[in-house]
C-alpha positions as CSV (number, residue, x, y, z in Angstrom):
1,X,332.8,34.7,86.9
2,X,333.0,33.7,90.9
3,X,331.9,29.8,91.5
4,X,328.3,29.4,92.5
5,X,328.7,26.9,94.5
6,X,332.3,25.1,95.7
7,X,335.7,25.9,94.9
8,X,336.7,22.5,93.1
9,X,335.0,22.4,90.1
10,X,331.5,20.5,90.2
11,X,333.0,18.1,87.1
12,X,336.1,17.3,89.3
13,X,333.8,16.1,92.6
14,X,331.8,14.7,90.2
15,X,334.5,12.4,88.8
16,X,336.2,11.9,92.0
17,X,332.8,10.6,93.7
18,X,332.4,7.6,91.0
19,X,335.4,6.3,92.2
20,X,334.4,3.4,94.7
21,X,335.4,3.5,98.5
22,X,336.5,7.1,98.2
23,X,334.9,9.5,101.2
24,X,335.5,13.3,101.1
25,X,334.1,16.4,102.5
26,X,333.1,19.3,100.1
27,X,335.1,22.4,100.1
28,X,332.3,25.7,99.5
29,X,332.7,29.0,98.8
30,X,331.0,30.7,101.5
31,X,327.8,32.3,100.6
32,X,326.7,35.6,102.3
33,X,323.0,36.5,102.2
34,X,323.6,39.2,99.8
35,X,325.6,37.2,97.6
36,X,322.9,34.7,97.5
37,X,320.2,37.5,97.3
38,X,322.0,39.1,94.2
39,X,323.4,36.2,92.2
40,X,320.7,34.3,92.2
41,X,317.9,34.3,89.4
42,X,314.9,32.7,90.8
43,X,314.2,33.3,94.6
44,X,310.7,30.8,95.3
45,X,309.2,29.5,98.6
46,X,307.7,26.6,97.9
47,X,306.3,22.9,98.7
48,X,308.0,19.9,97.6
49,X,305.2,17.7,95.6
50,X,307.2,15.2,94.7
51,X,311.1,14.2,93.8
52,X,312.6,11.5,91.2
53,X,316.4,10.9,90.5
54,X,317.2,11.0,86.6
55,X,320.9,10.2,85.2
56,X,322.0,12.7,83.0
57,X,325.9,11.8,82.3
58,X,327.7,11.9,84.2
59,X,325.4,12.6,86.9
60,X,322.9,11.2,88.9
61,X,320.7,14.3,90.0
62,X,317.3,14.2,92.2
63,X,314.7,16.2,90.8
64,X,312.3,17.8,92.9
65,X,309.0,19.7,91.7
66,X,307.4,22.6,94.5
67,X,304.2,24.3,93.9
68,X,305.1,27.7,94.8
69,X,303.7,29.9,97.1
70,X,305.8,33.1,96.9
71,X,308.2,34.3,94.0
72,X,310.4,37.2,95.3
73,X,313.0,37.3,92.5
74,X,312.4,35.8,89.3
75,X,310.0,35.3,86.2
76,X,306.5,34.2,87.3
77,X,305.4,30.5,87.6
78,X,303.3,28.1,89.3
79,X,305.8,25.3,89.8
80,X,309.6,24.6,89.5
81,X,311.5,22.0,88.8
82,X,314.8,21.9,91.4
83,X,318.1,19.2,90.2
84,X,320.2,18.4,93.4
85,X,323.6,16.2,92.6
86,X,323.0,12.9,94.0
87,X,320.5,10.0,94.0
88,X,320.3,6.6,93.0
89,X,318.9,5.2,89.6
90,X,319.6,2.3,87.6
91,X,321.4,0.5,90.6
92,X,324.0,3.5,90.4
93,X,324.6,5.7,93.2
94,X,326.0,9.3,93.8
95,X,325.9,11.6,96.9
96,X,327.7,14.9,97.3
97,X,328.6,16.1,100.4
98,X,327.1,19.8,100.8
99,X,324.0,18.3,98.5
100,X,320.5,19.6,100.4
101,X,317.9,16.8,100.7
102,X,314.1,18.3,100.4
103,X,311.4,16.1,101.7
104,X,308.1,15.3,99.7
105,X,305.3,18.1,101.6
106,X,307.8,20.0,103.7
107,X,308.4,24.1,102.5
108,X,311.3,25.9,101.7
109,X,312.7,29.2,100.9
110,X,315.0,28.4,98.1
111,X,318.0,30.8,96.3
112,X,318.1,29.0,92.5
113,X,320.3,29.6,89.8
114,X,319.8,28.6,86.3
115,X,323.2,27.7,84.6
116,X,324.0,27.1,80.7
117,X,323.0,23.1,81.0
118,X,319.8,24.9,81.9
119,X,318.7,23.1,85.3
120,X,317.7,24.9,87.7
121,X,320.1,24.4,91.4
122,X,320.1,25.8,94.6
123,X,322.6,28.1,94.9
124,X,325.4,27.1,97.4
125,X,324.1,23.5,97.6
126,X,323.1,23.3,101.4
127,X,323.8,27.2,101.8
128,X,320.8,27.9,99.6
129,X,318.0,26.1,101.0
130,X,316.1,27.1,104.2
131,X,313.3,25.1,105.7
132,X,310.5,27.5,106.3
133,X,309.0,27.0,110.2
134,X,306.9,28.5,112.6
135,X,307.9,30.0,116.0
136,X,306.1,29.7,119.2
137,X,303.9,32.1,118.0
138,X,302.7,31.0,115.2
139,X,304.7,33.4,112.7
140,X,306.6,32.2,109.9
141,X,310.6,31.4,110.1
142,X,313.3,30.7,108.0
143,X,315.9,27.9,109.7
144,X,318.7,26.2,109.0
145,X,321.2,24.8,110.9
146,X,325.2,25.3,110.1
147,X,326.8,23.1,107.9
148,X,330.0,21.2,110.1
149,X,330.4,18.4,107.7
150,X,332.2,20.5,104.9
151,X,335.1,23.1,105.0
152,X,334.4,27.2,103.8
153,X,336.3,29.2,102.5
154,X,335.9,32.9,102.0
155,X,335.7,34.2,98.4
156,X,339.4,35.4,99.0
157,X,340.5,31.4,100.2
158,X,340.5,32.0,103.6
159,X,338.7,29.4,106.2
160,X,335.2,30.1,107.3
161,X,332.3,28.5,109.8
162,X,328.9,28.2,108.6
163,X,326.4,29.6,111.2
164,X,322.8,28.6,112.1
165,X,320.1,30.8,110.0
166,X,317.1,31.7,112.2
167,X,315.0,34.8,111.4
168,X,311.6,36.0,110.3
169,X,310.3,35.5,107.2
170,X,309.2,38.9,106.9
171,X,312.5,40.5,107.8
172,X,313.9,38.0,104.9
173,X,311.8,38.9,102.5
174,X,312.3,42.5,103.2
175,X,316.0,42.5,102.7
176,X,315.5,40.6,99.1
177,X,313.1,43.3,98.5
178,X,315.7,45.6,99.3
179,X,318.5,44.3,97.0
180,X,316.0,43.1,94.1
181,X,315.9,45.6,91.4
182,X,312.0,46.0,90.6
183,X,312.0,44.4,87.3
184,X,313.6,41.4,88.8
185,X,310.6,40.5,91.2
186,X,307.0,39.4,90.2
């Protein structure tokens, strides 16, 4: 099975980011939109209500809840519960580079997976979230600008650039409809 989300294994940054003083930029498997579209096993747009950080060893994770507006891949529900690597709790802290931050009433298209721990995560850390805007006239957007802090890879090792995502919602949502099997979207 292809890694969701870098090429070191999550345990390995994990363990390498408790050690004090030591600064490093992620290495990620770059994402395409169809990769994201297909792999993924909850696709939700959604607004943040609220986010807490909880340790759960050996990391720190910040938990966000949305009240979702759309579903286009996934079972139905109301609200989910997001866990990004990275927070501060119990006067420990953890970051990650490539970790999205969501902000408390701001909307977002996310791509989730749901791994054997369980948790639900955005699939390619940054690569997965996209803030959800409106252009000058008035129609909705997803945006986000490329990630230049971390290194990509293609899936066969080579070295990639992120790029700026900036399209119609619409014309999103019509390409996940296109690759969602029916069953797959409520």
């Amino acid at each position: 099975m292809r890694s969701r989300c870098a090429s070191l294994p999550l345990s390995l940054m994990l363990l390498l980011s408790m050690l004090p003083g030591l600064s490093f930029a992620a290495t990620l498997e770059q994402l395409s939109e169809s990769r994201l579209i297909d792999e993924s096993t909850e696709i939700v747009r959604g607004t943040v209500v609220y986010c807490n950080q909880t340790y759960r060893q050996p990391i720190i994770w910040t938990v966000c809840e949305l009240n979702v507006t759309e579903r286009f891949k996934g079972s139905p529900a109301a609200k989910v519960m997001v866990y990004i690597p990275g927070g501060t709790t119990g006067g420990l802290r953890q970051s990650f580079e490539g970790s999205p931050t969501l902000t408390r009433n701001s909307q977002y298209l996310l791509f989730l997976w749901q791994g054997k721990s369980g948790i639900r995560q955005i699939m390619g850390l940054s690569q997965g979230m996209l803030n959800i805007v409106k252009d000058a006239n008035g129609n909705l957007m997803v945006a986000r600008a490329a990630n230049t802090e971390d290194r990509f890879l293609t899936p066969d090792g080579k070295p990639a650039q992120d790029s700026d995502v900036n399209l119609g919602l619409n014309t999103l949502r019509n390409r996940i409809s296109a690759r969602t099997p029916r069953g797959a979207r409520q």
